[in-house]
py3Dmol code that shows the C-alpha trace and the ligand (Angstrom):
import py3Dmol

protein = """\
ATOM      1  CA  UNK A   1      -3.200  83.940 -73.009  1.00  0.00           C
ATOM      2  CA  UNK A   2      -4.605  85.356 -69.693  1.00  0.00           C
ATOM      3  CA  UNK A   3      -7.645  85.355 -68.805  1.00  0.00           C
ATOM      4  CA  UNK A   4      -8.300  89.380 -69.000  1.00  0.00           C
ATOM      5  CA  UNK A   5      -6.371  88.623 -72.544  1.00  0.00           C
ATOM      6  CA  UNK A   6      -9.070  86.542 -73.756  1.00  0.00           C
ATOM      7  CA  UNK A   7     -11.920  88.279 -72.604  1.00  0.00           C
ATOM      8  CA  UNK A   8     -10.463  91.383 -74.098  1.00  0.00           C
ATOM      9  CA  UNK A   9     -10.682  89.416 -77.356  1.00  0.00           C
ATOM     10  CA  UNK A  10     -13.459  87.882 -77.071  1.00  0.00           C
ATOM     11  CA  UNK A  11     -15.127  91.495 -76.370  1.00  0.00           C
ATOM     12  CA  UNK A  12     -13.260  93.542 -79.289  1.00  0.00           C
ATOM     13  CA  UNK A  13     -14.611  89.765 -81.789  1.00  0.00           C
ATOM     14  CA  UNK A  14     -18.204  90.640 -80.584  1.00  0.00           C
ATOM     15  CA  UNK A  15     -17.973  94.207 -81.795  1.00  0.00           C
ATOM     16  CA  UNK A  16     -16.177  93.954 -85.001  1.00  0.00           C
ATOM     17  CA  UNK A  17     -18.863  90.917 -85.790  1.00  0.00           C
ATOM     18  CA  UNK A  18     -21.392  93.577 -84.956  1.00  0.00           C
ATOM     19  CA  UNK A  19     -20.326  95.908 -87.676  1.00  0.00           C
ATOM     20  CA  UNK A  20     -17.949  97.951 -85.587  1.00  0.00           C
ATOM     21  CA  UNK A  21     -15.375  98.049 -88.215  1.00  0.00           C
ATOM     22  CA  UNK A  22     -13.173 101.451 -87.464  1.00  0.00           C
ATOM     23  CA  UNK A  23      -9.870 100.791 -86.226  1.00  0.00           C
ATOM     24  CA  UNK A  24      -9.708 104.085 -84.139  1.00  0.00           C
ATOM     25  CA  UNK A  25     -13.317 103.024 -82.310  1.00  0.00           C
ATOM     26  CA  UNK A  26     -11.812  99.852 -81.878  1.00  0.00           C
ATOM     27  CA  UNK A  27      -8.630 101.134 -80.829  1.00  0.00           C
ATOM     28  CA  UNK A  28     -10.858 103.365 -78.390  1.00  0.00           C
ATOM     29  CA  UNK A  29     -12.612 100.580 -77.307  1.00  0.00           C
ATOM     30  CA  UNK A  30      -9.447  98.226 -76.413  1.00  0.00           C
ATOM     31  CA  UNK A  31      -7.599 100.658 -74.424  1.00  0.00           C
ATOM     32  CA  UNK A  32     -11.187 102.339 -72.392  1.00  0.00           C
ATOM     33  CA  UNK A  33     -12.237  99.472 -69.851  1.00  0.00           C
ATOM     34  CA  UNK A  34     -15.745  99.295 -69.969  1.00  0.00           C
ATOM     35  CA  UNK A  35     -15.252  97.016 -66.876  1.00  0.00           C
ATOM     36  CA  UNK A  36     -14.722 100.599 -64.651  1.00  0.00           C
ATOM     37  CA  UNK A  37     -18.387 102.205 -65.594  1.00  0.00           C
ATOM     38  CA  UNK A  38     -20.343  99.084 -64.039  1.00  0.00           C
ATOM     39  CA  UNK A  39     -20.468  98.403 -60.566  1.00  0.00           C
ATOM     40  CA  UNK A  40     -21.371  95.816 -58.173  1.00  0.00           C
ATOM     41  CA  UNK A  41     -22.904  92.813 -59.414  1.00  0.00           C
ATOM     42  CA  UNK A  42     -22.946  93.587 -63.110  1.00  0.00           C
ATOM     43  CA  UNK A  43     -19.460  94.486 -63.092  1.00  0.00           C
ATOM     44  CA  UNK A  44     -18.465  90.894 -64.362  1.00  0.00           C
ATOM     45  CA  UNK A  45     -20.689  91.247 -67.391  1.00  0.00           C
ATOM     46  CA  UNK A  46     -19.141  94.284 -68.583  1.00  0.00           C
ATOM     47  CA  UNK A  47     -17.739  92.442 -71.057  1.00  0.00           C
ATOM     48  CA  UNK A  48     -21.052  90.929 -72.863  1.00  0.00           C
ATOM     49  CA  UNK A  49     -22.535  92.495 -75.270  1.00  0.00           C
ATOM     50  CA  UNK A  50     -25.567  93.852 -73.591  1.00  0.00           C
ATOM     51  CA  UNK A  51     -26.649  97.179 -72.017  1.00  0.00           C
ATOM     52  CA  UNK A  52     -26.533  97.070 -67.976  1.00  0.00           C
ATOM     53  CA  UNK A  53     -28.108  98.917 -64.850  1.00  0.00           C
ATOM     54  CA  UNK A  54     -26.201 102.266 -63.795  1.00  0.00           C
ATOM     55  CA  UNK A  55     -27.495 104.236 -60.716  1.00  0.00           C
ATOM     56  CA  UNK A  56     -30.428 106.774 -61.196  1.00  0.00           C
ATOM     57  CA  UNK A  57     -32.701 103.954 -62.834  1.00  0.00           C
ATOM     58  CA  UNK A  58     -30.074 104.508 -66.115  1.00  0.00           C
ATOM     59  CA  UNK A  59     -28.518 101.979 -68.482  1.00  0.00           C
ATOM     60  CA  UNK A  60     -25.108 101.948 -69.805  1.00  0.00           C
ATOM     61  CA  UNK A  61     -25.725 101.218 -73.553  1.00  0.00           C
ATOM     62  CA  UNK A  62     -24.707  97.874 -75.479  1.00  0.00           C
ATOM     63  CA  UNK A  63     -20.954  98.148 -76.341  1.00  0.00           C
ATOM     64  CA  UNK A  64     -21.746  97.113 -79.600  1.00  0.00           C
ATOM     65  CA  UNK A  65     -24.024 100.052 -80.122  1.00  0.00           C
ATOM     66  CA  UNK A  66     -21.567 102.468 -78.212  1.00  0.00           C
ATOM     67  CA  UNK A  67     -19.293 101.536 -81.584  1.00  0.00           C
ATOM     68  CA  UNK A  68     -21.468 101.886 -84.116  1.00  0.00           C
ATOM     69  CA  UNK A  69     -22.383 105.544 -83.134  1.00  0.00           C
ATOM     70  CA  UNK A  70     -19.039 106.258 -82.224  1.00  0.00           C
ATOM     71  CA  UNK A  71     -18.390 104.900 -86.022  1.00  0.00           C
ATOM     72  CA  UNK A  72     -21.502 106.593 -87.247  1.00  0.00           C
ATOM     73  CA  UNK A  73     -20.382 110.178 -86.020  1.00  0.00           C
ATOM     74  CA  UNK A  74     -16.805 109.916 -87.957  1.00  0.00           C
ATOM     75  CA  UNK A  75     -15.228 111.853 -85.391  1.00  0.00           C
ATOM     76  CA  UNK A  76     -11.950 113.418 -86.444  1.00  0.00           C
ATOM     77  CA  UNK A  77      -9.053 114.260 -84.102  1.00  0.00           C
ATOM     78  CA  UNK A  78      -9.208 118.024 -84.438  1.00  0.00           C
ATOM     79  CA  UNK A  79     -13.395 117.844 -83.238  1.00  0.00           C
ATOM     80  CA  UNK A  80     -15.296 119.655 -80.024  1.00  0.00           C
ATOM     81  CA  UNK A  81     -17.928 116.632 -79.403  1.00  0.00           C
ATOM     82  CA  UNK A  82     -21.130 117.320 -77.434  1.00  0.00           C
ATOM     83  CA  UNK A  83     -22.977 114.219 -75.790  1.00  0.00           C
ATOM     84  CA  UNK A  84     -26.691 114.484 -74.163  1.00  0.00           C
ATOM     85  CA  UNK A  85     -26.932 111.931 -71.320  1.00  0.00           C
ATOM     86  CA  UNK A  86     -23.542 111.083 -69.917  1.00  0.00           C
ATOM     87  CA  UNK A  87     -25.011 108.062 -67.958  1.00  0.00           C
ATOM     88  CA  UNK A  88     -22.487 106.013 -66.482  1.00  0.00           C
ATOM     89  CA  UNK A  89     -19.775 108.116 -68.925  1.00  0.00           C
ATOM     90  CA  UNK A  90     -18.645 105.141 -70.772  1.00  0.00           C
ATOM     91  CA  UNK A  91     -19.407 106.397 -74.106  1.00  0.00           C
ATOM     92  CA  UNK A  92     -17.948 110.041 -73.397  1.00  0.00           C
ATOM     93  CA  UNK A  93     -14.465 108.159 -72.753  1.00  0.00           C
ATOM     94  CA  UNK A  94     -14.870 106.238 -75.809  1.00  0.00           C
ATOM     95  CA  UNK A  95     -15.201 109.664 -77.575  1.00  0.00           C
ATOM     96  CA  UNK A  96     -12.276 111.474 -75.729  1.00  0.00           C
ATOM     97  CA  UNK A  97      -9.544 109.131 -77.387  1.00  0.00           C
ATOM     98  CA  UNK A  98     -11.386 110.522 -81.162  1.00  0.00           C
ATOM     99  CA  UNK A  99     -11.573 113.912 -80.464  1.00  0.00           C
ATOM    100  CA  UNK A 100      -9.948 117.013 -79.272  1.00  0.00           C
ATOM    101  CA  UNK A 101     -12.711 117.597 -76.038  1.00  0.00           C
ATOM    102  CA  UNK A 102     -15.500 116.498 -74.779  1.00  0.00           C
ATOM    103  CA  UNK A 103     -18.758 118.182 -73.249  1.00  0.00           C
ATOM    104  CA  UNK A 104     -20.859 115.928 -71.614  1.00  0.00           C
ATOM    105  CA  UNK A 105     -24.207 116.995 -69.572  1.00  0.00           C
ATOM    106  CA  UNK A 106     -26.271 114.669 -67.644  1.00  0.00           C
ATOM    107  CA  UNK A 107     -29.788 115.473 -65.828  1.00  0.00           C
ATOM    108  CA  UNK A 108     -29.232 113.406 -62.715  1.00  0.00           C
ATOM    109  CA  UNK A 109     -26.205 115.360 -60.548  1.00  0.00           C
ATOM    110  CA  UNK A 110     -24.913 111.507 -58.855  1.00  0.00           C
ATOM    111  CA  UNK A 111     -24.286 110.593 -62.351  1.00  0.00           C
ATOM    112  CA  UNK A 112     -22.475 113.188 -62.945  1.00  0.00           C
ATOM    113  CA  UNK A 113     -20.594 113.479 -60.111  1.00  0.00           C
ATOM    114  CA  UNK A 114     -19.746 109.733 -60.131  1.00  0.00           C
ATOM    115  CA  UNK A 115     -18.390 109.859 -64.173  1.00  0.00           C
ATOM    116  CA  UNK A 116     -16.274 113.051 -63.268  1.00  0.00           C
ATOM    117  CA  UNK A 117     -14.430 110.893 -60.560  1.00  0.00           C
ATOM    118  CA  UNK A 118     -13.845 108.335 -62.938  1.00  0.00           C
ATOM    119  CA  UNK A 119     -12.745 110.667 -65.844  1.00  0.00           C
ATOM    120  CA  UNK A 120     -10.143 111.963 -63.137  1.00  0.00           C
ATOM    121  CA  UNK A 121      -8.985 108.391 -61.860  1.00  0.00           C
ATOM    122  CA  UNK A 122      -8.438 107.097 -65.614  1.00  0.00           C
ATOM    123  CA  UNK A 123      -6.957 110.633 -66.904  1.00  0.00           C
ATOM    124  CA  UNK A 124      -9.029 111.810 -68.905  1.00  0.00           C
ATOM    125  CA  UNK A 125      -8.692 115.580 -69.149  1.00  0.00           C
ATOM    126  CA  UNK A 126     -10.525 116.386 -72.371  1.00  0.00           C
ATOM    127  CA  UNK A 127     -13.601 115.670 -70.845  1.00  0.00           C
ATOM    128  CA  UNK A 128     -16.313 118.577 -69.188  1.00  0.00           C
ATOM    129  CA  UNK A 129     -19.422 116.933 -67.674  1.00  0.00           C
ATOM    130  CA  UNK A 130     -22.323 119.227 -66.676  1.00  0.00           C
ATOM    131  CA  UNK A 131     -25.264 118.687 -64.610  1.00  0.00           C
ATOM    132  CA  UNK A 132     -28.142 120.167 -67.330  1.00  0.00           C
ATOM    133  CA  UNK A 133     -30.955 119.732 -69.298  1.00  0.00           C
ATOM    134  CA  UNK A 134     -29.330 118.557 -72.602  1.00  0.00           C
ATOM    135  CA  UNK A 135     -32.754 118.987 -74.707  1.00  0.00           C
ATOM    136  CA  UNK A 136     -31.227 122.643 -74.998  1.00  0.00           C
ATOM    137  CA  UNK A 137     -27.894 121.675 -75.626  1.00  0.00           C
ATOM    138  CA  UNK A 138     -24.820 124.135 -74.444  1.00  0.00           C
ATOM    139  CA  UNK A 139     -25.843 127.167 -76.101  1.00  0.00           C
ATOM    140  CA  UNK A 140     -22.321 128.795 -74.126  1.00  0.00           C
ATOM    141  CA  UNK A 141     -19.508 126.049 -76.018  1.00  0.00           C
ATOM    142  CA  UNK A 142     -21.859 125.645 -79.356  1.00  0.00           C
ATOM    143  CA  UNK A 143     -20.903 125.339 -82.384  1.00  0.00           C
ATOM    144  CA  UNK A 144     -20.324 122.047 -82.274  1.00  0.00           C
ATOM    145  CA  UNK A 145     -18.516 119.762 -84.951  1.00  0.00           C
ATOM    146  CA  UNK A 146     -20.232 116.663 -83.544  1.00  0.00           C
ATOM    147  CA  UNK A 147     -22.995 115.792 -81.834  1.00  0.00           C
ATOM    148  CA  UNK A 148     -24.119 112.503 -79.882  1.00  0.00           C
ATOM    149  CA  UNK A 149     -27.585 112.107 -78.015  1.00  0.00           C
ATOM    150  CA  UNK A 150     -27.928 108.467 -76.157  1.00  0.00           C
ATOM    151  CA  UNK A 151     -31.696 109.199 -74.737  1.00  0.00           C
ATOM    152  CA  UNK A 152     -34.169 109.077 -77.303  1.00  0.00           C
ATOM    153  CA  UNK A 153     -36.404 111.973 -78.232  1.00  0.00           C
ATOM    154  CA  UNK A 154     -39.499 112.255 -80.601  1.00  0.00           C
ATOM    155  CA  UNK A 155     -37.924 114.807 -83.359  1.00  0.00           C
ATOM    156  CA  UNK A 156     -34.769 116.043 -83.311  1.00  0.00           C
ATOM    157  CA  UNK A 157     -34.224 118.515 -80.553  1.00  0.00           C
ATOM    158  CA  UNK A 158     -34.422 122.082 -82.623  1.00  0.00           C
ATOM    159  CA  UNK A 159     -31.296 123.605 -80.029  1.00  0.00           C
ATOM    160  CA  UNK A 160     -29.676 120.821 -81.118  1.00  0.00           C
ATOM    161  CA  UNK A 161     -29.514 121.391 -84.574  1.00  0.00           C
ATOM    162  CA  UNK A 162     -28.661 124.841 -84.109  1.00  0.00           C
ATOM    163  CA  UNK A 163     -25.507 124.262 -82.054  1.00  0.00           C
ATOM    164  CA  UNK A 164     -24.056 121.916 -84.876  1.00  0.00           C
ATOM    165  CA  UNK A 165     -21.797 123.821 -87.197  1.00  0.00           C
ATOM    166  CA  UNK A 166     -22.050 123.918 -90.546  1.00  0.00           C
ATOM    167  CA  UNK A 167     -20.806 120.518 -92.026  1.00  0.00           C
ATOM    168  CA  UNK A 168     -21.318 119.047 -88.618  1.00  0.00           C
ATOM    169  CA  UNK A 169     -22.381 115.689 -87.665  1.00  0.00           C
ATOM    170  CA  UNK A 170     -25.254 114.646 -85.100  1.00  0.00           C
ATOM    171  CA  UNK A 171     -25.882 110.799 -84.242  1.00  0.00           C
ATOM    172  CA  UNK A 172     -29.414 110.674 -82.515  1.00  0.00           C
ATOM    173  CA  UNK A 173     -32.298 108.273 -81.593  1.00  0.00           C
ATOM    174  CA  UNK A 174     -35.498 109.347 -82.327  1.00  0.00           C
ATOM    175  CA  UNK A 175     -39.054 107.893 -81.571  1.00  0.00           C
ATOM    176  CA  UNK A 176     -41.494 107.161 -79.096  1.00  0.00           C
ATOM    177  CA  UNK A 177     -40.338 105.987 -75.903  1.00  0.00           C
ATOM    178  CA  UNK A 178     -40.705 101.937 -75.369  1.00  0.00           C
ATOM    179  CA  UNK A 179     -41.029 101.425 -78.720  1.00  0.00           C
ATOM    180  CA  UNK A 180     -38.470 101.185 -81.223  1.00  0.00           C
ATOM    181  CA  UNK A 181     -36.739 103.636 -82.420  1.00  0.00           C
ATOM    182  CA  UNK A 182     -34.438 104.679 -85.116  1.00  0.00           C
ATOM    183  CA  UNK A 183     -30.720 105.606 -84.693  1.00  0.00           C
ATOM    184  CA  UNK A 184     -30.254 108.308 -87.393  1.00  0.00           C
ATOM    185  CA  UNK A 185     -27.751 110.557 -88.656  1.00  0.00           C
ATOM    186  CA  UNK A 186     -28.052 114.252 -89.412  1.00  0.00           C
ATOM    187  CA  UNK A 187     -25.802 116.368 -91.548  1.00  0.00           C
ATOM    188  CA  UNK A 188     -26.130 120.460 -91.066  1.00  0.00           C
ATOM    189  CA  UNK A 189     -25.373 121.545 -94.696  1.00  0.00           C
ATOM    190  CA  UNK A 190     -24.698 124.581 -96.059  1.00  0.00           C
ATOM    191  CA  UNK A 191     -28.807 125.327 -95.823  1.00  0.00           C
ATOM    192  CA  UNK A 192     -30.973 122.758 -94.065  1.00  0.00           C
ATOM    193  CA  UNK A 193     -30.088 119.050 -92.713  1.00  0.00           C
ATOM    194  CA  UNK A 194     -29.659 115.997 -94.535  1.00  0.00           C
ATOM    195  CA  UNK A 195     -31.029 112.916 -92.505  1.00  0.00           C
ATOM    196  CA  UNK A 196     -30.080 109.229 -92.694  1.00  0.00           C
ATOM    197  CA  UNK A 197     -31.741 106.092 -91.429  1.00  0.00           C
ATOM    198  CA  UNK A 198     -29.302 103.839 -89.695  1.00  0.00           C
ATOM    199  CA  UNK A 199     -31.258 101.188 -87.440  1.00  0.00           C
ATOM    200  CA  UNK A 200     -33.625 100.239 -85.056  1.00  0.00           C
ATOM    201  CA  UNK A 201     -32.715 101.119 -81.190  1.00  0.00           C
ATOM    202  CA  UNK A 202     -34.321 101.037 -78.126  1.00  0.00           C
ATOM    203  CA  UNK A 203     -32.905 104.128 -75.894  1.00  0.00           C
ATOM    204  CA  UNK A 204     -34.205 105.354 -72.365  1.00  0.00           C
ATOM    205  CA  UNK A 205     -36.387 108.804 -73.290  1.00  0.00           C
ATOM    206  CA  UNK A 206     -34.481 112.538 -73.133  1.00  0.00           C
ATOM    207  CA  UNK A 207     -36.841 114.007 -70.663  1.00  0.00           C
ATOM    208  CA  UNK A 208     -37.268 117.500 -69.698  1.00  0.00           C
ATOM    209  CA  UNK A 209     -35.314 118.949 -66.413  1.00  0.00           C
ATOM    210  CA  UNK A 210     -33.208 118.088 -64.339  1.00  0.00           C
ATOM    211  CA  UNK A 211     -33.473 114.791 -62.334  1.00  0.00           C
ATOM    212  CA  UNK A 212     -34.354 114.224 -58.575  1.00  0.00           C
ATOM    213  CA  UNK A 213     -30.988 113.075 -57.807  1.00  0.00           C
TER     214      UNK A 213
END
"""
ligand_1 = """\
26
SAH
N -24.129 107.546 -72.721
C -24.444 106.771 -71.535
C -25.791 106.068 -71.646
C -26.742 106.887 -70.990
S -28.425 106.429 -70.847
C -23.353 105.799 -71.175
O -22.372 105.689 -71.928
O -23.444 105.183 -70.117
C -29.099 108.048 -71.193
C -28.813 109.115 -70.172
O -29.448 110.289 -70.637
C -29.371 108.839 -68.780
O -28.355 108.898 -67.836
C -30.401 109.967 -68.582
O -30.457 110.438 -67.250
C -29.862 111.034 -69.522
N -30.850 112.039 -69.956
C -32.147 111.870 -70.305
N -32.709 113.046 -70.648
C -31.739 113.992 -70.508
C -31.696 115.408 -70.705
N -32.754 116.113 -71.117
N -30.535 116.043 -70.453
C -29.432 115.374 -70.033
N -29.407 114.042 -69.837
C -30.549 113.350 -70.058
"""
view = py3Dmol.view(width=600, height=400)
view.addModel(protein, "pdb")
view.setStyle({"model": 0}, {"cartoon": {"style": "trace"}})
view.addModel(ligand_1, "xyz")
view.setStyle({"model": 1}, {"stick": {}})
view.zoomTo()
view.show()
């Protein structure tokens, strides 16, 4: 086996060991290389299970926790997906190869500028990443079947739950900032929201407005 085999492996092991159990995340996950969202000297530990430095003072998340939302949100093929904090776009490319398109806004414009070249160079054309303050959402494309925040807020953010349709699914993290939080998962039903506990996460806070850079 090669080398890039191996580690390819090794990497997909990790995450089913993890709980990451969904053959189309995993399928997601073997064919998007997480390798091309790190750069410089992290680059060769894209393939460890651990969250990294992006630009902008960001972090790409923990693959392992990239797959269990990804599982957590039961995308179906047919979905319109919203994501709040693009980030190094990693996980938005992971969710192209589940659903039908992709909206993905970001606060800082590099970040967004920088995923949108790499969502060109590896062909991904369901994607549409926007500079914005996602606390609001994207009143303009909403409803939305899906929804995925990957900064952590306090409550749920109340746009948010308005732009999910009705039997929709959002994956958030909510809690204070440096402490733990809780990944959870709400359901818009036919009247009010059913909410689920999944697990403990530690997520870099949704702040308000746009970033410096
Ligand atoms: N999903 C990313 C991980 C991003 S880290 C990935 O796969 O790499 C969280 C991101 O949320 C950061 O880039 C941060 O700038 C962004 N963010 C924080 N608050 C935001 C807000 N209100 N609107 C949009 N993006 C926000």
């Amino acid at each position: 086996m090669t080398p890039e085999a191996e580690r390819k492996m090794q990497f997909l092991f990790a995450l089913r060991s993890k709980g990451v159990t969904d053959t189309r995340v995993l399928n997601a996950m073997e064919k998007i290389d997480r390798g091309a969202f790190v750069k410089g000297i992290f680059a060769e530990r894209a393939y460890e299970d651990m969250p990294l430095p992006i630009a902008c003072g960001q972090t790409i998340s923990q693959p392992s926790v990239v797959g269990l939302m990804s599982q957590a949100l039961d995308v179906q093929p047919r979905d319109k997906v919203l994501e709040i904090g693009t980030g190094s776009g990693y996980q938005a490319a992971i969710l192209s190869q589940l659903a039908r398109r992709v909206y993905t806004v970001e606060r800082h414009r590099r970040l967004v500028r920088e995923a949108r070249e790499l969502f060109e160079r590896l062909d991904l054309a369901n994607i549409t990443c926007l500079v914005a303050d996602g606390s609001h959402g994207l009143p303009e494309q909403a409803p939305f079947d899906r929804i995925l925040v990957t900064a952590a807020a306090e409550d749920p953010p109340g746009p948010l739950l308005a732009e999910l349709r009705v039997g929709g699914i959002m994956v958030l993290p909510v809690g204070q900032s440096n402490t733990v939080q809780t990944l959870i998962k709400v359901t818009r039903l036919e009247s009010g929201f059913d909410y689920q506990e999944l697990r403990p996460v530690r997520f870099v806070p949704l702040l308000e407005g746009l970033g410096q850079d």
